[in-house]
MARROVEX-216393 format. One record per atom (N, C-alpha, C): atom name; z, x, y. Coordinates in Angstrom, 1 decimal. Last residue first. Layout:
! residues N
> CA:Z:X:Y;
...
***
This chain:
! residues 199
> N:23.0:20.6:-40.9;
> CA:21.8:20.7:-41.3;
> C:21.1:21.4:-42.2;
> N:25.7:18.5:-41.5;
> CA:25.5:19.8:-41.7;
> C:23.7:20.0:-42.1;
> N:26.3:15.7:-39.4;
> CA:26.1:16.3:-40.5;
> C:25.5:18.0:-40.4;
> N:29.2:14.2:-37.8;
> CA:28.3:15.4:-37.3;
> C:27.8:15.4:-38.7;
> N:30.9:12.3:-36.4;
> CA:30.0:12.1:-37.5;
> C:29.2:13.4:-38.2;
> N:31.3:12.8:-33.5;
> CA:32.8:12.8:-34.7;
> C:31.9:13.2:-36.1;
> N:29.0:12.6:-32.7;
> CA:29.6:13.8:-32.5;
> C:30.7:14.1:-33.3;
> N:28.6:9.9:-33.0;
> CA:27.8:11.0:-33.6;
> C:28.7:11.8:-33.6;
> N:30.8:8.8:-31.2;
> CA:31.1:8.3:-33.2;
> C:29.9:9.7:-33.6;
> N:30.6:10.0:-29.0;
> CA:31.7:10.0:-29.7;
> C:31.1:9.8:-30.9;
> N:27.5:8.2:-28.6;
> CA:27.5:9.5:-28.8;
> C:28.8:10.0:-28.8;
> N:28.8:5.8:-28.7;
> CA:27.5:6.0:-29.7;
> C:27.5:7.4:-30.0;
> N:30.0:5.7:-25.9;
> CA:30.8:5.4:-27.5;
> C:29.8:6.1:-28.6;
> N:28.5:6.0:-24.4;
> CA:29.7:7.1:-24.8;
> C:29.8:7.0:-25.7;
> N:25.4:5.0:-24.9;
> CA:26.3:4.5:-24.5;
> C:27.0:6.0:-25.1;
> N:22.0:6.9:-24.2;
> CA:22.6:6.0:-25.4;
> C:24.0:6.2:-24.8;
> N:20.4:7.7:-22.7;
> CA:20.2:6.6:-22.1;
> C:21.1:6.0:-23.5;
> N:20.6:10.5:-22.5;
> CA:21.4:9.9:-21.2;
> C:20.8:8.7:-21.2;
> N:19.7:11.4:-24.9;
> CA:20.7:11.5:-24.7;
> C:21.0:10.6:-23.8;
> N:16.5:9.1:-26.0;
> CA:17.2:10.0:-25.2;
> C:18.5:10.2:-25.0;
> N:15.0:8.4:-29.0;
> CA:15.6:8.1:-27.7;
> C:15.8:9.5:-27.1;
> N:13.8:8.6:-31.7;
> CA:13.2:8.4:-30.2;
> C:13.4:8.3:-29.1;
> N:16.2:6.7:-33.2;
> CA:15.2:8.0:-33.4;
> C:14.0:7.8:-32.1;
> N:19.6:6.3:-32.0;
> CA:18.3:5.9:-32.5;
> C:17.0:6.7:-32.1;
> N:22.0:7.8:-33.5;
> CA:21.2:7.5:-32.1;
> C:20.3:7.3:-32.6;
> N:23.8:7.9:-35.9;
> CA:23.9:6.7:-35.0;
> C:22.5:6.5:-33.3;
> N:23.2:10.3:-37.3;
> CA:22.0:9.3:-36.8;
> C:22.8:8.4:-36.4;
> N:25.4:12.8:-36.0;
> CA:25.0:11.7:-37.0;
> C:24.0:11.1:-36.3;
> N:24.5:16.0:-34.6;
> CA:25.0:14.9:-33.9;
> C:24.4:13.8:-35.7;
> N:24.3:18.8:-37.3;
> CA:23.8:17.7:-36.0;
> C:24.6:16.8:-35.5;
> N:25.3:22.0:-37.5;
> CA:25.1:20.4:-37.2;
> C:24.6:19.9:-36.9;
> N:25.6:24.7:-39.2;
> CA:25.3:24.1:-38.4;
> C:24.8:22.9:-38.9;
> N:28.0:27.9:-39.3;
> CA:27.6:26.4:-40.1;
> C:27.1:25.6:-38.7;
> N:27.3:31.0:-40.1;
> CA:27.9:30.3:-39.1;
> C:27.2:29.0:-39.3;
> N:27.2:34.0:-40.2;
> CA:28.0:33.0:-41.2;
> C:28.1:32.0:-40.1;
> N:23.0:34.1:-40.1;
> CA:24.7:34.2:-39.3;
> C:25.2:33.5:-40.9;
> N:20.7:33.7:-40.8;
> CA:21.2:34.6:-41.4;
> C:22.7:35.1:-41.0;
> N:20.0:30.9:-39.7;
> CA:20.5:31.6:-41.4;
> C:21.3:32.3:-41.8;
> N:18.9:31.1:-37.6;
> CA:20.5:30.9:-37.4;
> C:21.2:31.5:-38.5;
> N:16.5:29.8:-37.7;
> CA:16.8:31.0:-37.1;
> C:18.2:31.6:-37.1;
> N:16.4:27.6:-38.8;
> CA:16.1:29.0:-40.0;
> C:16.3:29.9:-38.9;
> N:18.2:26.1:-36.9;
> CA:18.6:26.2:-38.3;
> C:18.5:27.6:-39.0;
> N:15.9:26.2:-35.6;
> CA:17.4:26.7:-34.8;
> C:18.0:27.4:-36.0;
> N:13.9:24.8:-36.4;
> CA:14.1:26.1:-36.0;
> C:15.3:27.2:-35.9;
> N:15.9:22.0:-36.5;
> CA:15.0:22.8:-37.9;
> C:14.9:24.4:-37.6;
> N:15.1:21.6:-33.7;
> CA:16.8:21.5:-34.8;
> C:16.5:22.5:-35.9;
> N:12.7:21.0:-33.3;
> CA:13.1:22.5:-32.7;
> C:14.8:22.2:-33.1;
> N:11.8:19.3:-34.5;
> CA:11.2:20.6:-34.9;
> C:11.8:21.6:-34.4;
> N:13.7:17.1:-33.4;
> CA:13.6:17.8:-34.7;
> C:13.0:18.9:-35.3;
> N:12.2:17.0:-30.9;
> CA:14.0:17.2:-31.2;
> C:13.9:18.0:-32.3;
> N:9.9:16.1:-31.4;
> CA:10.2:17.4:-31.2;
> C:11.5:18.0:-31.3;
> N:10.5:14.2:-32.8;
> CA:9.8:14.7:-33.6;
> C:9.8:16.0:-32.9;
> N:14.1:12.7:-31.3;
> CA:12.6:12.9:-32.1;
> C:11.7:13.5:-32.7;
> N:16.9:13.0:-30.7;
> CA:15.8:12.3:-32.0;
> C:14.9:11.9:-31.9;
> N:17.1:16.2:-28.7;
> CA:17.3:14.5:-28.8;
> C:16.6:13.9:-30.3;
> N:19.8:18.5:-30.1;
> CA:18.3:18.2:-29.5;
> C:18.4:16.1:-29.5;
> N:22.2:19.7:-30.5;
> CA:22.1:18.0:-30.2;
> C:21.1:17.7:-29.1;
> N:23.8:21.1:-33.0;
> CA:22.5:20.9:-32.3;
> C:22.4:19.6:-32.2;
> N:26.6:22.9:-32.9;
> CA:25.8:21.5:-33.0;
> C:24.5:21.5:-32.5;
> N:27.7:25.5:-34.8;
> CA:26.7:25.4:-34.0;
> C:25.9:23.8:-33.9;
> N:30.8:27.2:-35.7;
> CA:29.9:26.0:-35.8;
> C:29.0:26.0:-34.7;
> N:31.4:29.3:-34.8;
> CA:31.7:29.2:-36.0;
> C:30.8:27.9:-36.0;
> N:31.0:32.0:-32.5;
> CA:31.1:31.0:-33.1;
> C:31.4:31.0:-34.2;
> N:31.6:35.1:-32.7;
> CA:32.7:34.4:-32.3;
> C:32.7:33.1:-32.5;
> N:29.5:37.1:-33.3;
> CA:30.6:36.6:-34.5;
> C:31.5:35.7:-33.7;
> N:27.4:37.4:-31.6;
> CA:28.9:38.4:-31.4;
> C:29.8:38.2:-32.1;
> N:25.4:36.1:-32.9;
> CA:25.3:37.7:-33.0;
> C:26.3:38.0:-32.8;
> N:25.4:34.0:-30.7;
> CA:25.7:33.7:-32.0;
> C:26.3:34.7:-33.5;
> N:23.8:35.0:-28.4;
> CA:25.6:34.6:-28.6;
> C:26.2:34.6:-30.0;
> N:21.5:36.1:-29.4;
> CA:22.7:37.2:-28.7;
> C:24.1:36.3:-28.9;
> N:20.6:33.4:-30.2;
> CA:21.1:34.2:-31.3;
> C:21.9:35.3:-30.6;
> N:20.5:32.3:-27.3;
> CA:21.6:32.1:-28.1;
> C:21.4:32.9:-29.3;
> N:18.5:34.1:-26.3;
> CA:19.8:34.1:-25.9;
> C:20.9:33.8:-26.1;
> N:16.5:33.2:-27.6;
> CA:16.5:34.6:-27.9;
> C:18.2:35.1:-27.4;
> N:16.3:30.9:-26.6;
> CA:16.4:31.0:-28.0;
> C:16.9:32.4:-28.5;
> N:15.3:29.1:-24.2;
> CA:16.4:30.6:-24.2;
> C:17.0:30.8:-25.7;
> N:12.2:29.0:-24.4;
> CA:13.0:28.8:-24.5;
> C:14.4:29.4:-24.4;
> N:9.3:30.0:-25.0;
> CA:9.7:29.7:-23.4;
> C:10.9:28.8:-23.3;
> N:9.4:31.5:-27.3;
> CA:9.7:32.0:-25.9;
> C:9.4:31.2:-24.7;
> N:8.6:29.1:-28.9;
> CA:9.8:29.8:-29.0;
> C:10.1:30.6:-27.5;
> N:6.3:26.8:-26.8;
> CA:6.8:27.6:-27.9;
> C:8.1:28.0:-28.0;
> N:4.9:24.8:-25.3;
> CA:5.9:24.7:-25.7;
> C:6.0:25.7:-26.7;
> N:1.7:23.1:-25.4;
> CA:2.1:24.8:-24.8;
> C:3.5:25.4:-24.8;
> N:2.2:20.8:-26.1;
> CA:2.4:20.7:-24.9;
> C:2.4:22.5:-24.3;
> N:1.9:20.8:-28.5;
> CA:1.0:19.7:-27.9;
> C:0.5:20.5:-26.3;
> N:4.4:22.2:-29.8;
> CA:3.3:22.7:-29.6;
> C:1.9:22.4:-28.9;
> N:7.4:22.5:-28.7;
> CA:6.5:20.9:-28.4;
> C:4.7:21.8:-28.2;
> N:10.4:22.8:-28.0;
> CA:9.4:23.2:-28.9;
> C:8.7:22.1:-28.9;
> N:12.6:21.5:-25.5;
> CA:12.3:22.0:-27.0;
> C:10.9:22.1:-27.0;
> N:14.3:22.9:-22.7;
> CA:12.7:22.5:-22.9;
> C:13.3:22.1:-25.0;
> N:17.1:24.3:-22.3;
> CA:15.8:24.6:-20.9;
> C:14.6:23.6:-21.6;
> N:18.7:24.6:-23.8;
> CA:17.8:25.5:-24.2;
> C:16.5:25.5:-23.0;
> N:22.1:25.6:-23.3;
> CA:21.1:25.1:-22.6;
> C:19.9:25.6:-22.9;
> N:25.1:25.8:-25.3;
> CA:24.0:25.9:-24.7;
> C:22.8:25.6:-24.9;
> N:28.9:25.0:-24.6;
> CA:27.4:24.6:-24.7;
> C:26.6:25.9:-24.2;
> N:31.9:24.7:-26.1;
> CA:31.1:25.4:-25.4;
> C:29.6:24.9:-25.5;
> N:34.0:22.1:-27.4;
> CA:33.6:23.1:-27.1;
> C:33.0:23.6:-25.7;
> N:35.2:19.6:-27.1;
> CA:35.7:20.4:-25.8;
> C:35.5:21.7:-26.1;
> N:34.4:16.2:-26.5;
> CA:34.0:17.4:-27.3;
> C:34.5:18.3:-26.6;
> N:35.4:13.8:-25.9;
> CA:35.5:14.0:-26.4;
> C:35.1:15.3:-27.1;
> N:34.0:12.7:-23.1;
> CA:35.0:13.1:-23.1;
> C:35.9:13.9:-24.4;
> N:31.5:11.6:-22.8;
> CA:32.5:11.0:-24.1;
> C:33.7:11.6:-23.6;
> N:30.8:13.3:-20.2;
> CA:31.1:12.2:-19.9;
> C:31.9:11.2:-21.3;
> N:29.2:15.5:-21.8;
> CA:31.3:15.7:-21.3;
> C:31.3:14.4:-21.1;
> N:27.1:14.1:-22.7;
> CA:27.7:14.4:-23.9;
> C:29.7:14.5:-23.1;
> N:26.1:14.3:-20.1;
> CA:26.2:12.8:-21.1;
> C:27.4:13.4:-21.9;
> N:25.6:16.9:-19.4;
> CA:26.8:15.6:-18.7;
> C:26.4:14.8:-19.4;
> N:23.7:17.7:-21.6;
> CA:25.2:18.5:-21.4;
> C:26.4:17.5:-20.6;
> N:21.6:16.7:-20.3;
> CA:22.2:15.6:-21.4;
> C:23.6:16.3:-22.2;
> N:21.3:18.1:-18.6;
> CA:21.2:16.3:-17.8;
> C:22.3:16.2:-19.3;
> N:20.5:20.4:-18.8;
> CA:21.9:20.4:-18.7;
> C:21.8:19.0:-18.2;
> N:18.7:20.4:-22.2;
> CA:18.6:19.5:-20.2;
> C:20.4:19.7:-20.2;
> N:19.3:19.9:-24.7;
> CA:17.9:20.2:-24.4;
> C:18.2:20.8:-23.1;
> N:22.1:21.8:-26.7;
> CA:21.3:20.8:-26.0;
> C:20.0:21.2:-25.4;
> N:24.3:22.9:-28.5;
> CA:22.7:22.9:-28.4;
> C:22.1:21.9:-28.0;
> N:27.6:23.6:-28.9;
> CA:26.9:22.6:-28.7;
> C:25.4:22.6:-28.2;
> N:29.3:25.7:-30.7;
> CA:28.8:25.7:-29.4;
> C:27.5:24.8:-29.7;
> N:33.0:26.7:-31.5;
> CA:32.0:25.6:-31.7;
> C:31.1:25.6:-30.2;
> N:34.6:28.2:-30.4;
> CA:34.0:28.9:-31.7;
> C:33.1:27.7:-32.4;
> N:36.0:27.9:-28.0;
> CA:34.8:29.3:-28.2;
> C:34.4:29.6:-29.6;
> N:37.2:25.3:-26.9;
> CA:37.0:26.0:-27.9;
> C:35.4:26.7:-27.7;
> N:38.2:25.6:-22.9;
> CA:37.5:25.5:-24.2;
> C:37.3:25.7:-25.6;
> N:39.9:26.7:-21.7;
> CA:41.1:25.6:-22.5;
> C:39.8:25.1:-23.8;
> N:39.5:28.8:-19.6;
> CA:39.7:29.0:-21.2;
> C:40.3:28.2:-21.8;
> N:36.0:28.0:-18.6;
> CA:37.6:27.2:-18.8;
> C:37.9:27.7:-20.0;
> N:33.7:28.9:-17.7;
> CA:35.1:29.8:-16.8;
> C:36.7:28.8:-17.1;
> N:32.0:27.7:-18.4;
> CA:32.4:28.9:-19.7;
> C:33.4:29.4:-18.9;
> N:32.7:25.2:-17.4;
> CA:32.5:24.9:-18.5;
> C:32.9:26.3:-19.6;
> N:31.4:25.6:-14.7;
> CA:33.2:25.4:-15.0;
> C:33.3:25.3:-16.2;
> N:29.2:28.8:-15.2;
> CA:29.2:27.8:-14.8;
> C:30.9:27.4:-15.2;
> N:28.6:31.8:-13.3;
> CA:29.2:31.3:-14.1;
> C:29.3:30.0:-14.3;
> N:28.0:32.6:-10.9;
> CA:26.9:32.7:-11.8;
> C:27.9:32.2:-13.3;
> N:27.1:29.8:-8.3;
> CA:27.4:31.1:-8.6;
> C:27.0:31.5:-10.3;
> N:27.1:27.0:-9.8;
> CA:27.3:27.6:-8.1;
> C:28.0:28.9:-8.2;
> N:25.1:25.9:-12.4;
> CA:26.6:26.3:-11.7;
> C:26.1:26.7:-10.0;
> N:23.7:24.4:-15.3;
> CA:24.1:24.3:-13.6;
> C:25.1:25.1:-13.2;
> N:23.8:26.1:-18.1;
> CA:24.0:24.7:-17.6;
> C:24.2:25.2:-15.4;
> N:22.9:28.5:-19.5;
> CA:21.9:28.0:-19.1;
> C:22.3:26.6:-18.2;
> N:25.3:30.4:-20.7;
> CA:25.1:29.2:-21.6;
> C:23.6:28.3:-20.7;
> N:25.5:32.6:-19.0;
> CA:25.5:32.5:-19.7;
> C:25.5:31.3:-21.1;
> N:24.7:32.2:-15.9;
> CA:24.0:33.0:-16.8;
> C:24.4:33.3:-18.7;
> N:23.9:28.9:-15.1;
> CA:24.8:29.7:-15.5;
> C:24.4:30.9:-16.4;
> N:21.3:28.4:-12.7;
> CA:22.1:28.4:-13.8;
> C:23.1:29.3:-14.2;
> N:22.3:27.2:-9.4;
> CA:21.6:27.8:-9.9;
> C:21.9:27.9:-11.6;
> N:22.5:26.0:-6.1;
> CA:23.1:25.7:-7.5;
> C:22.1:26.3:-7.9;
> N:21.8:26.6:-3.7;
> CA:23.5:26.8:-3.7;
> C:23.5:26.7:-5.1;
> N:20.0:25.4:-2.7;
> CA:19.9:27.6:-2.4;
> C:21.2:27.3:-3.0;
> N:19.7:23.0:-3.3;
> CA:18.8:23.8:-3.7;
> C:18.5:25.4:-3.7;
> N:22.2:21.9:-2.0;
> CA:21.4:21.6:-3.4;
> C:21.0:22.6:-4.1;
> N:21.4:22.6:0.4;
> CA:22.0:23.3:-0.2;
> C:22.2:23.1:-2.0;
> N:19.2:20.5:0.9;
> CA:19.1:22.1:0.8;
> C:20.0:22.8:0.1;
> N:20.9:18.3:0.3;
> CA:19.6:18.4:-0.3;
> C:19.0:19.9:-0.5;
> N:22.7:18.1:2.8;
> CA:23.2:18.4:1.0;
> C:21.8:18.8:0.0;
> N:20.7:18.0:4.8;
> CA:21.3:19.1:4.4;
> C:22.0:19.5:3.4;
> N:20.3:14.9:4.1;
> CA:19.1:16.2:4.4;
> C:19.8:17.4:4.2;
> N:22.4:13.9:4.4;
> CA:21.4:13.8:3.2;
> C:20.9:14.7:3.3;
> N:22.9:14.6:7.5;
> CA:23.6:15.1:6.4;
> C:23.4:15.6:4.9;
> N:20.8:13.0:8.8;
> CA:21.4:15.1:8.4;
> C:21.8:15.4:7.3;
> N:21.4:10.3:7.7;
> CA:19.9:11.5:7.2;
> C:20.6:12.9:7.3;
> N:23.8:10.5:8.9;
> CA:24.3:9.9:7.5;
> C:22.4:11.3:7.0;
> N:23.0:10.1:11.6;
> CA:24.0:11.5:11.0;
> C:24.4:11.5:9.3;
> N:21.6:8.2:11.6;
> CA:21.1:9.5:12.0;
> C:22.0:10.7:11.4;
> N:22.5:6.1:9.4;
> CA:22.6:6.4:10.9;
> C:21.6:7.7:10.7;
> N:19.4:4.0:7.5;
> CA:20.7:5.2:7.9;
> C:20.7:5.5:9.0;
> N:16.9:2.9:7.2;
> CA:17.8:2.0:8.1;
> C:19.4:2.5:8.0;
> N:15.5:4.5:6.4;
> CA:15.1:4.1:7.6;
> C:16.5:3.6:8.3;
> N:16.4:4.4:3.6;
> CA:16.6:5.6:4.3;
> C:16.2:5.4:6.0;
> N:15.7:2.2:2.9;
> CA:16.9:2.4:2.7;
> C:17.0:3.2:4.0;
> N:12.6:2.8:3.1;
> CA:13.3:2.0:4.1;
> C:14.5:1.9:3.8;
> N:12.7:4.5:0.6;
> CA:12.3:4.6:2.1;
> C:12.6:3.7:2.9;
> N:13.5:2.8:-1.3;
> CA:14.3:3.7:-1.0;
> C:13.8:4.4:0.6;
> N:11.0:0.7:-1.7;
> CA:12.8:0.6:-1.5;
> C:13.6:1.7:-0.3;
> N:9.3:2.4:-2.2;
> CA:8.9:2.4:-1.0;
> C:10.3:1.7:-0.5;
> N:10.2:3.7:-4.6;
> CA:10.3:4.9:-3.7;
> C:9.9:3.9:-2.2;
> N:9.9:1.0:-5.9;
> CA:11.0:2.1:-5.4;
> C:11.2:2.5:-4.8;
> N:6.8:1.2:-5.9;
> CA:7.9:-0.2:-5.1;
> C:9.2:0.4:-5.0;
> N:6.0:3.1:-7.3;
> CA:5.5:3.0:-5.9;
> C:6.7:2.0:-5.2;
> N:8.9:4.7:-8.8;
> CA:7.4:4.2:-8.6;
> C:7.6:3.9:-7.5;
> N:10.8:6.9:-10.7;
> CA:10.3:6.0:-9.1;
> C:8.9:5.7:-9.3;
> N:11.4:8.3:-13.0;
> CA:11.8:6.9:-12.5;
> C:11.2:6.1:-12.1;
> N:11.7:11.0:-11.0;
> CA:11.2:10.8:-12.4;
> C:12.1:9.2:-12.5;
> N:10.0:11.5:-8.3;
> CA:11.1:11.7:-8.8;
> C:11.2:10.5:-10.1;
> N:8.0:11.4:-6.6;
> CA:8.2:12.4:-7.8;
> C:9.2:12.3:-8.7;
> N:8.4:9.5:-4.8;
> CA:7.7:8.9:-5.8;
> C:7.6:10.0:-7.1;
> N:9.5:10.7:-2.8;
> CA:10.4:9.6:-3.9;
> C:9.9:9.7:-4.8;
> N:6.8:11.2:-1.5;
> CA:8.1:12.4:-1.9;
> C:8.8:11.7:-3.3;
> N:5.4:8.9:-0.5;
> CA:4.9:9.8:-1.8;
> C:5.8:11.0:-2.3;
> N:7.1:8.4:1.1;
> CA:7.5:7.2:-0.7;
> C:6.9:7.8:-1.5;
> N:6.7:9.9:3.3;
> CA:8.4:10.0:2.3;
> C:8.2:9.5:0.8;
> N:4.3:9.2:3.7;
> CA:4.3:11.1:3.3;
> C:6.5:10.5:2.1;
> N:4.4:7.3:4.3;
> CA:4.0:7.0:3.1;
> C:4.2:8.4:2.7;
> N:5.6:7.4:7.0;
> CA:6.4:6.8:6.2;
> C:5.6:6.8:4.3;
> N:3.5:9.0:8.2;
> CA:5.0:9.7:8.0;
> C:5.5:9.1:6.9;
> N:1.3:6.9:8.3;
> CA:1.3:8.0:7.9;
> C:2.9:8.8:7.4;
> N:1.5:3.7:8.6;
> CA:2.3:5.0:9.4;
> C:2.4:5.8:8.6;
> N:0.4:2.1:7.4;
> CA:-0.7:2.1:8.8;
> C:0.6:3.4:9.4;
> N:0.7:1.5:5.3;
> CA:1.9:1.0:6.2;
> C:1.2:1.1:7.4;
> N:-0.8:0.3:2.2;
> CA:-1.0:1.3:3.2;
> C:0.2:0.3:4.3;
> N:0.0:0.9:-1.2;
> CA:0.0:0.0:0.0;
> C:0.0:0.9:1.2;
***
């Protein structure tokens, strides 16, 4: 839809990146934004940058931080001998949000997705066998999402892992095959995570 003001379709085409948004959204949310004080936009505006020069990964498990540690490996109340295999530090805050797991995570950045130019090295794969290599885990969940790439890159992990003493999981099929972490309820993901089978 044309507004006949240039500026305003430059914003809905910004929105519109944002994984979700469509055209009637993003044009929602632009006029949201129309109708903020002026100091409420700065502000937006300036959390947005610092967003962006301020958070970075953690250099050692791959999840979000501000600086180079993220709160997750700088808590020694964590267990350090169970370490949780996720896709997206998005689906790292699903999993804290059960409240219930209180190892260590890491962040593989993508799974394996040959379709898509997706291989082993463009993954931090090479980073967790270094963790896995210092004998300190003991269990390894993998809690790729359930699907066909979830699972090729669970499987991997697995024969890559072998040759450690070190036992690995999965989240139980209570999630339904195809989904996504951040769209299945607490509960669901507790009872997997209680549930866990040995891959």
């Amino acid at each position: 839809m044309n507004h006949g003001i240039p500026l305003l379709q430059v914003l809905i085409d910004h929105l519109k990146k944002l994984p979700g948004i469509g055209e009637k959204s993003a044009r929602r949310l632009a006029f949201s934004i129309l109708d903020m004080e002026e100091e409420e936009i700065r502000d937006f505006a300036e959390t947005l940058l610092q967003v962006k020069e301020k958070i970075g990964y953690c250099k050692r498990c791959g999840n979000l931080a501000e600086g180079e540690i993220c709160r997750i490996c700088a808590d020694p109340t964590r267990n350090g001998s169970i370490l949780c295999v996720v896709e997206r530090p998005s689906d790292l805050y699903i999993l804290e949000v059960s409240g219930k797991y209180r190892g260590r995570y890491h962040v593989l950045h993508g799974i394996l997705s040959p379709l898509d130019g997706v291989g082993p090295g463009d993954l931090k794969l090479e980073q967790l066998e270094e963790r896995i290599s210092d004998g300190e885990i003991e269990e390894v969940i993998v809690a790729t999402n359930p699907s066909v790439e979830g699972d090729t890159t669970m499987l991997y992990i697995a024969k890559m892992l072998k040759k450690y003493d070190v036992k690995i999981t999965r989240p139980a099929r209570g999630l339904p095959f195809g989904s996504s972490l951040e769209f299945v309820d607490t509960g669901t993901i507790t009872k997997a995570l209680e549930g866990r089978e040995t891959i």
